[in-house]
C-alpha positions in Angstrom: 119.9 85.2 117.8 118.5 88.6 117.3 114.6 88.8 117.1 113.5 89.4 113.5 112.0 92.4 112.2 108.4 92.8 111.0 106.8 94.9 108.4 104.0 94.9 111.1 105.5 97.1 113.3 104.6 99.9 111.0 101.4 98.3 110.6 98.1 99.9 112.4 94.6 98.4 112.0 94.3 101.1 109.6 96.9 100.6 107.5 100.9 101.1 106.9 101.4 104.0 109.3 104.2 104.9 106.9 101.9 105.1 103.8 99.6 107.2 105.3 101.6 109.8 105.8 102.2 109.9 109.5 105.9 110.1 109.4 106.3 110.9 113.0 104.1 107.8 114.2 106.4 105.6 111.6 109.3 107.0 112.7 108.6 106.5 116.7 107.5 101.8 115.8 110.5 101.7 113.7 112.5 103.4 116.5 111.2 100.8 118.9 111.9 97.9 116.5 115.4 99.0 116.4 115.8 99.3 120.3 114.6 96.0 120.1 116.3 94.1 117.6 119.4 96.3 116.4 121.2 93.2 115.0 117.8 92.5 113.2 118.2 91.1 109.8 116.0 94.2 108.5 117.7 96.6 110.8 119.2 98.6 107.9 116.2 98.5 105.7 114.7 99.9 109.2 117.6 102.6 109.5 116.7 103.7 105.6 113.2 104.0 106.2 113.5 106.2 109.8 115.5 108.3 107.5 113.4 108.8 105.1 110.8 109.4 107.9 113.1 111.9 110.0 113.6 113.9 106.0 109.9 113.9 105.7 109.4 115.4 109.8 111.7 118.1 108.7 114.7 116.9 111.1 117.7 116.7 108.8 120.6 115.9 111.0 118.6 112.6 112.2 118.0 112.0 108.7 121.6 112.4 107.5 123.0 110.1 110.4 120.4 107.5 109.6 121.1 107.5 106.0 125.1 107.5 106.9 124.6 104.2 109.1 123.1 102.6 105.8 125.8 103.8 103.5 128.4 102.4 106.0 126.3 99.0 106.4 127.1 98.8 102.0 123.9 96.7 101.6 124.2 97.2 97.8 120.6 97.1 97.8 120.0 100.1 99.9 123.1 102.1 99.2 121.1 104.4 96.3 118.3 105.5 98.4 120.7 106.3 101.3 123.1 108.3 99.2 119.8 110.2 97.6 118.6 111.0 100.7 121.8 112.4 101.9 122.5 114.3 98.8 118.9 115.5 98.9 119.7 117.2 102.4 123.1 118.7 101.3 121.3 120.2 98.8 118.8 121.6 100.9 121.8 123.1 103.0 123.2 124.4 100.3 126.1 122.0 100.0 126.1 121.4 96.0 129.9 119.8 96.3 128.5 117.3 98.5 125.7 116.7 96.6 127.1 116.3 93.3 129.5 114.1 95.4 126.6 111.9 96.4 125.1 111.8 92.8 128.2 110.8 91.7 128.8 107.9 94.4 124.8 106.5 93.6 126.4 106.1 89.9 129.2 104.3 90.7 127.3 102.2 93.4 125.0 101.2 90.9 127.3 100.9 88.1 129.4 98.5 90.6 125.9 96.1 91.5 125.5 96.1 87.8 128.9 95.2 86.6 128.7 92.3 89.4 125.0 91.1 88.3 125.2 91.4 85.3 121.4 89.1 85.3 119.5 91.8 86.0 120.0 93.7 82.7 117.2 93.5 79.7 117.9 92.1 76.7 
């Protein structure tokens, strides 16, 4: 059994390392967690969030391959912010097909989680 995951690992003594805006400190724990425990559980949620991380450090082609490993993992729960991610940097290449492309598949994965949980509309 893999080791778990922990939220701590991006955890200082002064706070989420993440929320305070060191993206490159974030980015080097969650690396670690993920040499560590790559079968982890969280390990997606992990990948998503060293995207978002690698976006925010300016290195787009780590970003897009992170964000590509959670789109091929189809966690329903994560595809959305993977596919934004990616279409935000195929925009920012100026790559409009491909991100209209993505837009179009965060639709449809949504409209698919919706159609299949169908609990988690308002009345």
């Amino acid at each position: 059994m893999a080791p778990v995951l922990s939220a701590t690992a991006v955890l200082t003594p002064n706070g989420c390392v993440y929320d305070s805006g060191d993206y490159a400190a974030a980015l080097d724990r969650l690396d670690g967690l993920l040499k560590r425990s790559p079968e982890s559980a969280l390990a997606t949620q992990a990948r998503l969030l060293s995207g978002q991380c690698a976006q925010q450090t300016g290195d787009s082609d780590r970003a897009a391959v992170l964000f590509q490993s959670v789109v091929k993992s189809k966690d329903a729960r994560l595809l959305p912010d993977a596919l934004f991610g990616l279409g935000c940097i195929y925009r920012a290449q100026g790559k409009p097909d491909d991100a209209a492309r993505t837009l179009d598949d965060i639709i449809e994965s949504a409209w698919r989680w919706h159609s299949s949980h169908p609990e988690g509309y308002a009345d």
